[in-house]
N, C-alpha and C positions, 0 to 999 in steps of 0.2 A: 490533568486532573490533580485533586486537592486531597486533601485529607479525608473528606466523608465522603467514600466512595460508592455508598449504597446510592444513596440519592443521587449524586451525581450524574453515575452511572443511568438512573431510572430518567433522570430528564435530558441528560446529556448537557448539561448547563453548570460551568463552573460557578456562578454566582448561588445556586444551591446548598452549596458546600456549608456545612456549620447547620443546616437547616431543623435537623431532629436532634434533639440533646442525646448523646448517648450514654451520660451520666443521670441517674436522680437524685431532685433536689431541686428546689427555685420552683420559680413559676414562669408559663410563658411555656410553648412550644420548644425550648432551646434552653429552658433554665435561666436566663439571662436578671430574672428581677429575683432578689433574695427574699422579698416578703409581699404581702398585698398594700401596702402604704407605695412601696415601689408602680406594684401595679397600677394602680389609681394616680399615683402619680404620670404614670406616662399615659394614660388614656385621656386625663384633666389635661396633657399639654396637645398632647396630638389631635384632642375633637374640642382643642380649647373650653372646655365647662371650667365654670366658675362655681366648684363646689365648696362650701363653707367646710370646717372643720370638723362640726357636727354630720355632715351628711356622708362626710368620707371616713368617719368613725362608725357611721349606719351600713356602709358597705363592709367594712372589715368586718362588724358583727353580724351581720345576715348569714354570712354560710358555717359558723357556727352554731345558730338557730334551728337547722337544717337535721 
């Protein structure tokens, strides 16, 4: 076992490890993207969308709308 030994523990799965952020701050399950440009950026790479610059400025502004 690793460092995050809560989860670990719960799945018994060292690849778990790191898996809940225990700090706040960021965004992401793990804190790992510092802002939503970040965000948007890894979801346009990983489900490949071809979003123009306007559309992923439409997403940053939506859940301040809210």
């Amino acid at each position: 076992m690793t460092g995050d030994l809560d989860v670990e523990m719960a799945t018994d799965r060292e690849v778990d490890e790191g898996l809940f952020a225990r700090e706040k701050g960021g965004f992401y399950h793990d804190g790992r993207f510092q802002d939503l440009n970040q965000v948007i950026a890894h979801y346009a790479r990983a489900l490949r969308l071809s979003l123009s610059d306007t559309e992923k400025a439409d997403l940053i502004q939506f859940p301040k709308s809210l």
